[in-house]
N, C-alpha and C positions, 0 to 999 in steps of 0.2 A: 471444368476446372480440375486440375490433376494435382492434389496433395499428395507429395513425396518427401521419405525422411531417408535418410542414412541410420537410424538407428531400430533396432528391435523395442525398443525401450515403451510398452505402452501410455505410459503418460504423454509422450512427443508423439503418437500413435493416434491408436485408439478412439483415447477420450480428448483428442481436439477434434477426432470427426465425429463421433459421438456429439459432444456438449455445440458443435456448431447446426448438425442436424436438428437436436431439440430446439436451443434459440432458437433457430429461423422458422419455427414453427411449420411444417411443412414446404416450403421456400424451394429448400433443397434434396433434393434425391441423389442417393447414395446406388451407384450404376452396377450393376451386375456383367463383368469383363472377364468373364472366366475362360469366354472363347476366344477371347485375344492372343495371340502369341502363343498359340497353344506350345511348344515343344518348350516355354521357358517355366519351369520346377516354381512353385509357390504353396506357401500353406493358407490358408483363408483367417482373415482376425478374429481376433478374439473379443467376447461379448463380456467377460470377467476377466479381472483381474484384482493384483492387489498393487498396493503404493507403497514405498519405501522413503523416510528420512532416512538418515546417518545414525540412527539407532533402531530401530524396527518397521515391520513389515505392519501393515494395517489393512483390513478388508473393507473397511466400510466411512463414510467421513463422520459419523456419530464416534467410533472410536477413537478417530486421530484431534476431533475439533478440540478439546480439552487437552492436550497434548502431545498434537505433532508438531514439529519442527520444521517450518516456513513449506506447509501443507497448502493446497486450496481445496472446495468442494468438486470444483469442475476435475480433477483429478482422478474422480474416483466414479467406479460402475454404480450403478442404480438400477435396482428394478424397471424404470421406464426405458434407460441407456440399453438392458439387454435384451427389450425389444426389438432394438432395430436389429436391422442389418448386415451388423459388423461383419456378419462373413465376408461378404463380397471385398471387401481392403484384402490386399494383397501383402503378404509377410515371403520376402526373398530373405533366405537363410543362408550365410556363404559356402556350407558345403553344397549346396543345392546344385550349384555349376560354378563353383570356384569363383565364386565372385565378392562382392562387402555388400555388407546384410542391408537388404531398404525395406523400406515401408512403402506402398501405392496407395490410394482411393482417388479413385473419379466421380468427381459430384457435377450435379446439371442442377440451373436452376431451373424451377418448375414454377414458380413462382415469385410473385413481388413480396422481398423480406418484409413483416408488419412494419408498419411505421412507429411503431411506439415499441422498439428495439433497443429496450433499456440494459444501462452497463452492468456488467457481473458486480455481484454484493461482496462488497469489503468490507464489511462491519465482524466478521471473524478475527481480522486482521486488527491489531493496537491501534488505537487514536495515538495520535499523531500532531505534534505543531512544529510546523518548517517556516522559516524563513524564506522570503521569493520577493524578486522585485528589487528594481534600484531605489527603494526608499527602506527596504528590508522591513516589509509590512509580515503581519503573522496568515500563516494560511492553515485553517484545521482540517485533519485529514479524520472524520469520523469512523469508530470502529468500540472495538472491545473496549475495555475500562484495565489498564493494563496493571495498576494497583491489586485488582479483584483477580485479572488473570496471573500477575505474579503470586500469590495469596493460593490459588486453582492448583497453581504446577508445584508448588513447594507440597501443601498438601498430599499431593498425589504422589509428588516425588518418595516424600516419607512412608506412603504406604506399600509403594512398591518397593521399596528398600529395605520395608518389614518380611515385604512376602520373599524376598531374594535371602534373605536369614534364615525364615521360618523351613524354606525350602532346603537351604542348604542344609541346616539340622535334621532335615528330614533324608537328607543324601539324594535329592531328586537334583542332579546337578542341570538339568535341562530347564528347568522348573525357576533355577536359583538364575539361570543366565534371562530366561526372558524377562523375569520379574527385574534384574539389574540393568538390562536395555530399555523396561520402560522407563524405569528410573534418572537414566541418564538422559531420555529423551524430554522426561516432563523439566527435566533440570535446567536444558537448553531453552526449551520454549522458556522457564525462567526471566532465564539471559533476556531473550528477546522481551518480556516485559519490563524487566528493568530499564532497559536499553530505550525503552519505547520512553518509559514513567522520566528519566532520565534526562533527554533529548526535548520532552515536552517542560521539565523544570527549569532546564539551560538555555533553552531561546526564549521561552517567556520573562526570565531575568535580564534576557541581554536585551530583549523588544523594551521590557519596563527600562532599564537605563539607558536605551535610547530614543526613548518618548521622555525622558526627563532632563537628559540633552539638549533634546528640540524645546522641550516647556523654558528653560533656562535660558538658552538662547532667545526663543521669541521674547521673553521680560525683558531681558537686558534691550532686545532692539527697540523693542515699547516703549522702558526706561530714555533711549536715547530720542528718542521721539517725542517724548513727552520732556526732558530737559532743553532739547531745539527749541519746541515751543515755546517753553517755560523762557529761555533764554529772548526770543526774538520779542515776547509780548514785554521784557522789561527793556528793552530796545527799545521799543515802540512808547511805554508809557514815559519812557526818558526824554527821547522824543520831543513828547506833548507838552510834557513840563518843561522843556526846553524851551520851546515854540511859543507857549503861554508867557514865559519870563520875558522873552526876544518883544512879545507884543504888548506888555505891559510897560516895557522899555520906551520901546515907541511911542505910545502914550503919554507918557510922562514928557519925554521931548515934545511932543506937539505941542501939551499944556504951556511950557516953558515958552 
C-alpha cells in the first residue's frame, strides 16, 4: 500500500504512518525504496517533529494536552514513534526537480492486524451531547469535563499573560511574544470549552422540552381515552336502565 500526500506538512505525514505502524502492532512494515527510481531527488522522513495550532509550536503532547487548540496525541513524536523507521518515507521537496512537494511511504502487510484494534481515545477531547435521530434522542459523546477544562485554560491563560508583562518589563521582547501566544492559545481552547459546556446546556434543554411535549401529549391521548371510555360505559349503563324500564313495562302489561 503506497501512502502519498501533496503536502510536507508532517502531521499529514509522518505521524499517520507513524501512529498506523504502532496501532497495528507489528501488522505492518514500513518498506525501505530507496533504490527505486534512483535518478528521482528525495530527502528521507523525519523521526521528530513539532505541532503547530494557530498560536504556537509544541514539542511534545504533555505540553499541548492542557492547551492546545483542536490538538490530538496521535499528532505528535514519541519516544517509541522515533524508533521506527521514519527514514525510509520519502519527503519530494519542489526544488528538487521542479515539481509540488509530496510525501511517499510503502507499507506491506506482514501481518493479520490484532483483532482487538480499539478506536483512538477521545476523552482529551470535551464531552459532548448532540442530538441524532428522527426522534432527536440525546447521544453523549464522553471526554474532558469541559467546565474543569474551561476553569484549566482561563487559569493558564492568566498566567501566561503574567509571564508576557513580567517579560516585557523585563525588555526580553521574545520572551513577552511566546508568553502572549501561549496565552492566546489557552484562551481559544477556552472557547472550545465553553462551546463544548454550551452546546451540552442547549440540547439538554431542548431534549428536556421535548420529552415534556411528548409526556403532554401522551396525557392528553390517555385523557381522551379514558373520557371514550368513560363516555361509552355511561352509554352502556343508560342502556340497561333503559332495557330494565322497557322490561318492567312489559311486565306490568302482561299482569294487566
Amino acid at each position: 500500500m503506497v501512502y502519498s500526500t501533496c503536502t510536507p506538512n508532517p502531521i499529514e505525514d509522518e505521524a499517520v504512518v507513524a501512529e498506523l505502524l504502532v496501532r497495528c502492532g507489528g501488522a505492518l512494515q514500513l518498506l525501505d525504496v530507496s533504490e527505486q527510481l534512483p535518478a528521482l531527488r528525495r530527502c528521507p522522513g523525519k523521526r521528530k517533529w513539532l505541532v503547530r495550532d494557530k498560536h504556537q509550536w509544541y514539542s511534545t503532547w504533555q505540553e499541548a494536552e492542557k492547551v492546545g487548540f483542536k490538538l490530538d496525541p496521535s499528532m505528535f513524536s514519541t519516544p517509541e514513534k522515533e524508533q521506527l523507521p521514519l527514514e525510509r518515507c520519502m519527503r519530494i521537496l519542489p526544488h528538487h526537480q521542479d515539481t509540488g512537494g509530496f510525501f511517499v511511504a510503502v507499507l506491506q502487510k506482514v501481518a493479520e492486524t490484532p483483532a482487538d484494534l480499539a478506536d483512538p481515545s477521545l476523552t482529551h477531547r470535551f464531552t459532548r451531547i448532540i442530538t441524532a435521530g428522527y426522534d432527536g434522542r440525546l447521544i453523549k459523546i464522553e471526554g474532558a469535563d469541559p467546565h474543569q477544562g474551561a476553569e484549566d485554560a482561563a487559569a493558564y491563560a492568566l498566567e501566561a499573560a503574567e509571564r508576557a508583562i513580567a517579560a516585557l518589563e523585563a525588555g526580553d521582547a521574545a520572551a513577552a511574544s511566546k508568553a502572549a501566544d501561549a496565552a492566546a492559545a489557552a484562551a481559544s481552547r477556552g472557547g472550545l470549552a465553553q462551546d463544548a459546556a454550551t452546546e451540552i446546556y442547549k440540547n439538554q434543554r431542548r431534549y428536556d422540552a421535548q420529552e415534556a411535549r411528548k409526556q403532554q401529549q401522551l396525557a392528553k391521548q390517555q385523557q381522551r381515552q379514558q373520557d371514550q371510555q368513560d363516555a361509552a360505559a355511561a352509554e352502556a349503563d343508560e342502556a340497561a336502565v333503559a332495557a330494565a324500564a322497557d322490561a318492567e313495562a312489559m311486565e306490568g302489561v302482561e299482569e294487566a
